[in-house]
C-alpha angles and dihedrals in degrees: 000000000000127000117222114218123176127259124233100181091063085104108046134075117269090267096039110115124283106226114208139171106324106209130172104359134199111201087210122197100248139144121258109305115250136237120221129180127253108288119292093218092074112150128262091260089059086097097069118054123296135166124243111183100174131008079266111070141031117192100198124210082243090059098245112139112214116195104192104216114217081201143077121256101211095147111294103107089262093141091041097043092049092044084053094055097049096035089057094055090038095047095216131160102264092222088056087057124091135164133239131199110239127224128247098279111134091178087064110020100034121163095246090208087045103052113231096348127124108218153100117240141114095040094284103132099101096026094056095039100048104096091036101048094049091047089053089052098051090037087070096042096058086046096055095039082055103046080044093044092051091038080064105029097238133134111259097238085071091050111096128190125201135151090357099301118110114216142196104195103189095054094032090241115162127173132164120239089251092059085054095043104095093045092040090058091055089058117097120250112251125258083235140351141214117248122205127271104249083242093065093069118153102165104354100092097017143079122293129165115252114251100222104049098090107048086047093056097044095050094246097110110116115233131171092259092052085072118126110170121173103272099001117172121207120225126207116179137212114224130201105250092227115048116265093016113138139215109258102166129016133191111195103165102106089039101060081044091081127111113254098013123124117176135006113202134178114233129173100293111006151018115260124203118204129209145144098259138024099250094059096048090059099044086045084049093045082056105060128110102206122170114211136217118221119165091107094040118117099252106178126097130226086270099061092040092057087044094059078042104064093048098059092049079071092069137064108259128185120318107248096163129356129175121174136341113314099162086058097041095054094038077061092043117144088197129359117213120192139182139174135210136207116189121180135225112277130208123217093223091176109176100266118051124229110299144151156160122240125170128165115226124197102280094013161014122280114197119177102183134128089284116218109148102039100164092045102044090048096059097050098045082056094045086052099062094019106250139143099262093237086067092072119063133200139212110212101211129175113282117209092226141313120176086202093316093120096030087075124162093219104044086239103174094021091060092047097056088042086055086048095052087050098047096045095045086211121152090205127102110262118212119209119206127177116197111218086264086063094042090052109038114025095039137086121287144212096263111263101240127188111197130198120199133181134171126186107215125201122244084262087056091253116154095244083175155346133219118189127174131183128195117190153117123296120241096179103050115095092024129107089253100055091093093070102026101042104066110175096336103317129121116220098212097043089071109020110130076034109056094038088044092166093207124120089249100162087212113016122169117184105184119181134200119205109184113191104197087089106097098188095121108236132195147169118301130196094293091003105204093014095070091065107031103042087061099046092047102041092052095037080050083052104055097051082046082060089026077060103039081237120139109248089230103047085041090054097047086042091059088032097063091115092046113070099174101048083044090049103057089028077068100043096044086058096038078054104043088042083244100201090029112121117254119237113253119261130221126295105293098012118108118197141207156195123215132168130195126164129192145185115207116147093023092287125116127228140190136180147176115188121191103203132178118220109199124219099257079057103254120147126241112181104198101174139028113178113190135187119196134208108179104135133255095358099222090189102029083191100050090050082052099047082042104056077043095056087040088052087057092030089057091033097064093052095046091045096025117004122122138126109192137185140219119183090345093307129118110243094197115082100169147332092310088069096025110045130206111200111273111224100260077065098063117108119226099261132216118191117190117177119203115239102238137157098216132114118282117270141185114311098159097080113006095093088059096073111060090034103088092032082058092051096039089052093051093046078051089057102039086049120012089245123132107200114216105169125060139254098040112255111206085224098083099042087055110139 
């Protein structure tokens, strides 16, 4: 069975822009959108003629198949998952598929949940890209059946495509896409195309190879810091060790008497050695006597903030959601039950550290980076030597990670190597290289929040309602997206998994402060406020469930009637896990538990149980995470599972590690040393089971973070009685 859809590209030319499914769309304040040209890094056979039905995909006269991603590849399965979508459509051989990064070219490449932004972010890759990846797909496949079709003279209903061969079957005929390739590209593309039954699945569903893996293991993966270009410099920067201090003296002499520097500039914000290599930069850099100024620098630490914090959670803030009376509800309250959190700064603290490539050209601006934010990188580079955006033009390479870290509001380490290239005057590419102490202590960071939560119960135990108020930072304010996120103050992302709360609460208020006289610069960070609010409601859910002498399963199903696919994975997490099943006993001295949480945020839904074993000098040892997934249609099976994996360790070192602290306004944290991944004895034994669902893909990249450190915090509750309020998890509480 095959499904027609109509095809939008029929007028345009075969590189005019595929529209698909919109979605949720964010009408963003940018600049005039620029126009690129097709990728540079064609391969070698572009030369020869190749078809190109849609900006998404090249058949080359050699039979190679080349998806272009709009989206950056920094570890998730984006290139796979999008190769998996066209190649289904398309029916080509898989080995025959490879990716290719796109330009900055948001008339072409936008971002279809973000407007007319070019970008990757909120685990909308797949979801985005769904409808226009499978038309393009198809797209090529009915052009190839008909130049086929008309090579052989056939009708089309008799011409058969599969791994990557087209077949006539009565008259024996056979050709490769790439012997097509040049006839296929003078058809003209249909005025609509047929698009697979779901049970037809080849590759969608299935396993296929990551396309990325090998050229990862074998070194030939191209990163930012990969990057050789004729006469680069190398650029190390000195930051100011409190944010928005300044440089007011600098002594540069040792520093320009290193071998290999050539210049030592000031730029807002810093001082930037150059040199022909990295080594020397950073020596040069090491080498510096700067004097900072610091009379406009932020001087307070993370005690004095929560401090200020905890003061303003005793007043009303501004109304985010509000149903009911609460007032009423808790003035008639057989019994009130209240809890406060307190949640740190978080670095991003991907693998590789900020980095990236800018030249000027003679009309223009070049950037090789691990390109994120396409559409708003490219603005502000051009805003910062005043040209037309098209006129700078940007190479999307792998990034080895990010969690939000490059896909930053403000251009942060963009804009400092473009500052270095203008002050320096320099024509040759610069290259930009953080080291992990930058990274750590001079960057952007997941907001410090403090919560305050409070439920009146009935004299049954019964939640009668539920206050919940945030005060933190805003991402989204001063950003080109704060027109259509931030919505009468309030910030979309402070209070999202609390202000949509999804269970069944008769009167419900969630209020939120935002002061802006905190100048640590903050910025999303892999779930964003997730990563916050899912912990602080599902424990604070948890202890009226015990407050109750409820189940925290049955509790949660009760208030989820009206909610079938958190319900549903909340059920297959605990079937899985043998929820109400009795624990074995641990050692002498360790206590162990058994906690559940589950979470939608990206339109994904998430639920997990954790075991975990509390020793008797109170340290943590999470054994177990099971984990059910509903996050559509699963395009990789294998890469929603690795995901929801990598999200388990990712959540797990904040919750056991994770702080960034301040003293006078400095970072006290430098690298791993101070901020701790999990190491792998660490690692819980994780089980991944993925709901079977029709719908749409969805988010996979963040929505297993969430419920991971709520399920770890419940079962702590039940091994020792102990609620904890305050992240990352001390020992010292959690004492026997």
């Amino acid at each position: 069975m095959k499904h027609a859809v109509h095809n939008p590209v029929q007028n345009l030319s075969r590189r005019g822009f595929l529209q698909g499914a919109t979605g949720l769309t964010l009408g963003l304040a940018l600049p005039p959108l620029a126009t690129a040209a097709k990728p540079a890094s064609a391969s070698p056979a572009a030369s020869a003629p190749s078809f190109e039905p849609t900006p998404f995909l090249r058949i080359g006269a050699d039979n190679t198949v080349t998806v272009i991603s709009k989206h950056l590849e920094m570890g998730q399965g984006t290139y796979t998952g999008l190769a998996t979508i066209v190649a289904e459509e398309l029916d080509a051989d898989w080995a025959q598929v490879k990716v290719e990064g796109a330009p900055a070219d948001a008339k072409r490449y936008n971002n279809l949940f973000f407007g007319a932004a070019q970008g990757t972010g909120g685990s909308t890759a797949m979801a985005n890209s769904w409808g226009q990846m499978r038309q393009t797909g198809a797209t090529a496949r009915a052009m190839l059946v008909s130049a086929a079709a008309k090579r052989w003279q056939v009708p089309e209903g008799e011409v058969a495509v599969a791994g990557g061969i087209v077949s006539h079957a009565a008259s024996g005929r056979k050709a490769s896409f790439g012997e097509l390739a040049e006839a296929a590209a003078l058809e003209t593309v249909p005025a609509s195309v047929k698009l697979k039954d779901p049970k037809d699945f080849r590759l969608i569903g299935k396993h296929a190879p990551r396309k990325d893996s090998v050229a990862k293991t074998n070194g030939t993966a191209q990163f930012t810091q990969d990057v050789h270009l004729p006469g680069m410099l190398v650029a190390v920067v000195a930051h100011p060790p409190r944010f928005g201090g300044q440089a007011k003296s600098v002594d540069a002499s040792k520093a320009r008497a290193v071998k290999g520097v050539v210049d030592v500039v000031t730029i807002p914000g810093g001082v930037a050695v150059l040199a022909r290599d990295t080594w020397s930069a950073k020596k040069g850099r090491d080498a510096l006597v700067v004097e900072w100024a610091d009379s406009a620098a932020f001087k307070l630490g993370s005690a004095e903030i929560f401090e200020r914090y905890r003061a303003l959670a005793q007043q009303p803030g501004l109304v985010a959601r509000k149903e009911g009376n609460v007032d009423a509800a808790f003035a008639g309250a057989a019994r009130v039950v209240s809890a406060s959190y307190d949640f740190p700064y978080l670095a991003h603290a991907a693998m590789e550290p900020m980095n990236c490539v800018v030249q000027r050209t003679a009309d223009g601006l070049e950037v090789w980076n691990g390109e994120q934010f396409q559409t708003v990188d490219q603005a502000t580079l051009a805003a910062m030597f005043g040209l037309p955006p098209e006129k700078v033009t940007i190479h999307m390479l792998y990034a080895g990670g990010s969690f939000g870290r490059r896909a930053c509001t403000q251009s942060d380490y963009l804009k400092e190597a473009a500052s270095i290239v203008k002050a320096s005057g320099t024509r040759a590419p610069v290259k930009l290289v953080w080291m992990r102490e930058d990274d750590m202590k001079a960057g952007y960071y997941r907001p410090l929040f403090h919560h305050r939560l409070e439920a009146a119960l009935d004299a049954d135990g019964a939640i009668r309602a539920w206050r919940h108020r945030l005060v933190g930072q805003s991402i989204i304010t001063g950003s080109a997206f704060e027109s259509v996120m931030v919505k009468d103050g309030i910030d979309a992302v402070s209070v999202e998994g609390a202000a949509n709360l999804p269970y069944a609460l008769p009167n419900l208020q969630v209020e939120l402060h935002t002061p802006t006289d905190i100048g640590v610069p903050v910025l999303w960070w892999r779930s964003v406020g997730s990563t916050h609010t899912a912990y602080s409601t599902e424990t604070f859910l948890d202890r009226l469930a015990a407050e109750s002498r409820q189940d925290p399963v049955a509790l949660r199903l009760k208030l989820l009637d009206k909610h079938p696919r958190h319900s549903a994975v909340l059920r297959l997490a605990a079937e899985k896990a043998g929820w109400g099943t009795p624990l074995a006993a641990g050692k002498p001295g360790e206590r162990r538990g058994r906690g559940v949480a589950v979470h939608e945020s990206f339109r994904s839904y998430v639920a997990q149980v954790a075991e975990v074993t509390v020793a008797a000098d109170g340290s943590v040892k999470v054994d177990r995470i099971v984990s059910a997934v509903d996050c559509g249609m699963a395009i990789n099976p294998d890469n929603v599972r690795a995901q929801v994996e990598g999200s388990v360790g990712f959540a797990l070192s904040a919750a056991l590690h994770g702080e960034i602290t301040l003293k006078d306004g400095v970072v006290e944290q430098g690298n791993f040393g101070e901020y701790a991944p999990i190491r792998i004895n660490e690692m819980p034994k994780v089980e991944v089971y993925i709901v079977p669902s029709a719908e749409n893909p969805t988010g996979i990249g963040e929505p297993g973070v969430p419920p991971v450190a709520p399920a770890v915090a419940n079962a702590i509750a039940a091994a020792t009685g102990q609620w904890v309020t305050r992240l990352p998890f001390r020992a010292e509480q959690l004492k026997a």
